[in-house]
Every structure is written in C-alpha cells, then in structure tokens.
KETI-805844 format. One record per residue (C-alpha): x, y, z; residue number from 0; chain; residue in three letters. Coordinates in steps of 0.2 Angstrom, whole numbers. Layout:
<rs>
+-------+-------+-------+-----+-------+-----+
!  east ! north !    up !   n ! chain ! res !
+-------+-------+-------+-----+-------+-----+
!     X !     Y !     Z ! NUM !     A ! ALA !
...
+-------+-------+-------+-----+-------+-----+
</rs>
This chain:
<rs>
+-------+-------+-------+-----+-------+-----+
!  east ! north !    up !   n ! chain ! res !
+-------+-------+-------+-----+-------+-----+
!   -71 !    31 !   -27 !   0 !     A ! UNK !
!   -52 !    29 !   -30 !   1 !     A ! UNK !
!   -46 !    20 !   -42 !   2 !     A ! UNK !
!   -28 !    11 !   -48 !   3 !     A ! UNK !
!   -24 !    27 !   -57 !   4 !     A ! UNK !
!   -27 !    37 !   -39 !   5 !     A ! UNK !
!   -15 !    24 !   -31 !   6 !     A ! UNK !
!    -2 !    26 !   -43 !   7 !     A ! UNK !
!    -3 !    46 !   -43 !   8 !     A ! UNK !
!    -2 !    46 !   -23 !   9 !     A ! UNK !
!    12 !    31 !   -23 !  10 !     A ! UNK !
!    21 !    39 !   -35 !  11 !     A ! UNK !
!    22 !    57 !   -24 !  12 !     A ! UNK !
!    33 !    46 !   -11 !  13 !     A ! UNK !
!    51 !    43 !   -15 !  14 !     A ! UNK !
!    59 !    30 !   -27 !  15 !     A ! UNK !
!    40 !    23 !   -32 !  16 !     A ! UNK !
!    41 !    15 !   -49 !  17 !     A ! UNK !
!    24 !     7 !   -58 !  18 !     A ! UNK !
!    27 !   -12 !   -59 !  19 !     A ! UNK !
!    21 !   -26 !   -60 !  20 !     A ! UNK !
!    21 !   -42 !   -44 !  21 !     A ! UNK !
!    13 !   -59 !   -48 !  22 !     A ! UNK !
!    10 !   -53 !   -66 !  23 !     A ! UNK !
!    -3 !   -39 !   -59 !  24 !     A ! UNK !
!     0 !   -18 !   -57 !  25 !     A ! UNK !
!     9 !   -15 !   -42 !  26 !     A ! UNK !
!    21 !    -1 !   -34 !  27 !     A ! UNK !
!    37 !    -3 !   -28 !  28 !     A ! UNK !
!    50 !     5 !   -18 !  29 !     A ! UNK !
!    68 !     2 !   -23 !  30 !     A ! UNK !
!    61 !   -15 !   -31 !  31 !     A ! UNK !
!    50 !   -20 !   -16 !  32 !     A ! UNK !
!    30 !   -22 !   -19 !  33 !     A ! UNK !
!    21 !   -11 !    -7 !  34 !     A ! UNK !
!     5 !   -10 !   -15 !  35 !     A ! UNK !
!    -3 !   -22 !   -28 !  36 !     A ! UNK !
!   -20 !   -23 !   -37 !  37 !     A ! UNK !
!   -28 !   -39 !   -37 !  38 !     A ! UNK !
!   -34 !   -42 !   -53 !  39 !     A ! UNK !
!   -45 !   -56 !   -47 !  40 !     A ! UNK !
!   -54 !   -47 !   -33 !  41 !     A ! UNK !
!   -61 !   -33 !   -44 !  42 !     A ! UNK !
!   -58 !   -16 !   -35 !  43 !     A ! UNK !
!   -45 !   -24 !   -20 !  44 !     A ! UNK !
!   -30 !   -19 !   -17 !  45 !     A ! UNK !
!   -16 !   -28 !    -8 !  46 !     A ! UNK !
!    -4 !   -17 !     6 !  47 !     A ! UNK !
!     5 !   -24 !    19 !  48 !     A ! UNK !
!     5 !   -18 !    37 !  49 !     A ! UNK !
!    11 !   -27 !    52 !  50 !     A ! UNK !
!     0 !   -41 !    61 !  51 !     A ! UNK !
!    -8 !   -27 !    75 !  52 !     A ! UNK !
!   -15 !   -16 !    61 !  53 !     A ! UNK !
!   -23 !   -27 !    51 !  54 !     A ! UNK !
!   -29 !   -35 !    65 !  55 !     A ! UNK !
!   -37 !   -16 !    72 !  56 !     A ! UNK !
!   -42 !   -13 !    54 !  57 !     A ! UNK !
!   -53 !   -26 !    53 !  58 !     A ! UNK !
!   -60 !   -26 !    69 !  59 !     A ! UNK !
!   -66 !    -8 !    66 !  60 !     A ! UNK !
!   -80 !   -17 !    57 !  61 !     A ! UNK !
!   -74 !    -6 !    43 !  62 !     A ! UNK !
!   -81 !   -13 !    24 !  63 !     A ! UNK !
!   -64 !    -7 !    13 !  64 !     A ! UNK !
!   -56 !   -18 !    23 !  65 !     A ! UNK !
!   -56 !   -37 !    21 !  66 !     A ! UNK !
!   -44 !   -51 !    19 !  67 !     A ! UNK !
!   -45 !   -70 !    13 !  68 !     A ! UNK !
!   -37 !   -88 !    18 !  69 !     A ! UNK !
!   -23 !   -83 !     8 !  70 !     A ! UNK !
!   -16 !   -68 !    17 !  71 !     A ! UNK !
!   -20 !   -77 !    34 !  72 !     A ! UNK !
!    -6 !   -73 !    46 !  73 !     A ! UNK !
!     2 !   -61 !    36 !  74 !     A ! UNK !
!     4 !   -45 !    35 !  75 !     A ! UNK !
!    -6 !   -39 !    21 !  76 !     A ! UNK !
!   -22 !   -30 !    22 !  77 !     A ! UNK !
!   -35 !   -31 !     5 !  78 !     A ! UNK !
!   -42 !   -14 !     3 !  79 !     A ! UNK !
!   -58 !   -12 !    -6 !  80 !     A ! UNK !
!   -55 !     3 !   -17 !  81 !     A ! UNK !
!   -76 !     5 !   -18 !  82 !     A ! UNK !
!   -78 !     7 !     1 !  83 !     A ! UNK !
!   -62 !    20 !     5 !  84 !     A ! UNK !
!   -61 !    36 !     7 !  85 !     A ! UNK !
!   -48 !    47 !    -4 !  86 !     A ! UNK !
!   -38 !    54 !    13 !  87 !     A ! UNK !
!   -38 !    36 !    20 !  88 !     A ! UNK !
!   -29 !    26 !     6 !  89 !     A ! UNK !
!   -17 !    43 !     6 !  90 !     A ! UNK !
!   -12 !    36 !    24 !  91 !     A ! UNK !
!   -14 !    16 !    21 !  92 !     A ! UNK !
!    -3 !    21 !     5 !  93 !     A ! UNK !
!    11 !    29 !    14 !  94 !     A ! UNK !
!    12 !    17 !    28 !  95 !     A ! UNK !
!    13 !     3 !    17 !  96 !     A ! UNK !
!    28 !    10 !     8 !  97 !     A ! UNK !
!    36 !    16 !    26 !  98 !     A ! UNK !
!    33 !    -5 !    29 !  99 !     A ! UNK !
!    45 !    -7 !    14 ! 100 !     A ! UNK !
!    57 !     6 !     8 ! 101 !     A ! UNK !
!    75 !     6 !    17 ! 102 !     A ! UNK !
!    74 !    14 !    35 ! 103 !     A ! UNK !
!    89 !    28 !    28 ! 104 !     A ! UNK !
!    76 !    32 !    12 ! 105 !     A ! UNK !
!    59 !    33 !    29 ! 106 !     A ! UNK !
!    72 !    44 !    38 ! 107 !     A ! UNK !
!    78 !    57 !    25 ! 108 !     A ! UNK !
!    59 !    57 !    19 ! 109 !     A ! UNK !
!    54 !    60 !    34 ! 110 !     A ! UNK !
!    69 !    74 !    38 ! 111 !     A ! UNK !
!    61 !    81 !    21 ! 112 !     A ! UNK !
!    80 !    80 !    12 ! 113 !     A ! UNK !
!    76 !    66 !     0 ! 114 !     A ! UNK !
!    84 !    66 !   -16 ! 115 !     A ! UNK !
!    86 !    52 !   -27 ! 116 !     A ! UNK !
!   104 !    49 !   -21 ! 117 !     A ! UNK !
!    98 !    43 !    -5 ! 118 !     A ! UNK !
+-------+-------+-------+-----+-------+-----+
</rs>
C-alpha cells in the first residue's frame, strides 16, 4: 500500500518537483503548480488532476482507488485512494498529473530525455 512518502519519492524523480504545501496540506508541485495533493480530511486520498475523459474512464472502470466528491464535480481532479492502488499505477497517474501541469517546453525536453534544470 503506497503511502505519501511513496508519492513524494516518485513525484520527486520528474523534473522541477518541490515538496509543498496547497490549501495548507502536503502537496507536489511543478514550477509552483500543485499536481498532486494529500487530503488530510479523507484519510489515505490523494488529489491529481486529469482532464474531464479520464476521470470520467477512471471511474467508470468500477475501479475502488478511484472516487471523487461534490466538491471536485466538473473538474478535472480525480481522488485516489492510496489503500486500494497499486505501486506501478500511481507511478503512471503521478506522471500524468505532472504532464497535466508542468510547462509544455519542461514535458518536451523530459520527454526528449535532455532535461536539466535550465530548462
């Protein structure tokens, strides 16, 4: 079962992740832009957003990690229950949700593998 330390060691693998805080709980950030955020109030949930169609499609899959609340109606945010996922699927959902919010030049040097930090 992963755990808010597993997020922060897979976050922090990407480039220009930093440990903060959003809405005075842990999150992760990319260039000062949340992209994954634990929700101290749902024991175990964690926050990343996605676009609409994939949280719709997670969701449907009947999938149990994957849940959401009035709050995060119409928006592109799925909850995540870190209880019910599997290490290699919060690796993907993490990675995604950083690609959803770093700068597309930061996504295209990653993804060209010549990131460096003067990106």
């Amino acid at each position: 079962m992963p755990t808010w330390n597993d997020v922060v060691a897979i976050g922090t693998e990407l480039p220009e992740v930093e440990e903060s805080t959003s809405y005075r709980t842990p999150s992760l950030k990319v260039r000062g832009t949340s992209f994954a955020r634990l929700r101290i109030e749902a024991e175990g949930g964690l926050m990343l957003p996605c676009r609409l169609d994939e949280k719709e499609a997670l969701l449907a899959s009947g999938d149990p990690a994957f849940y959401t609340t009035p709050h995060y109606d119409g928006y592109g945010a799925i909850l995540v229950d870190l209880t019910k996922i599997g290490r290699d699927q919060l690796v993907e959902l993490i990675e995604d949700a950083w690609r959803e919010k770093a700068p597309a030049r930061l996504r295209a040097a990653f993804d060209a593998g010549r990131w460096s930090s003067s990106v």
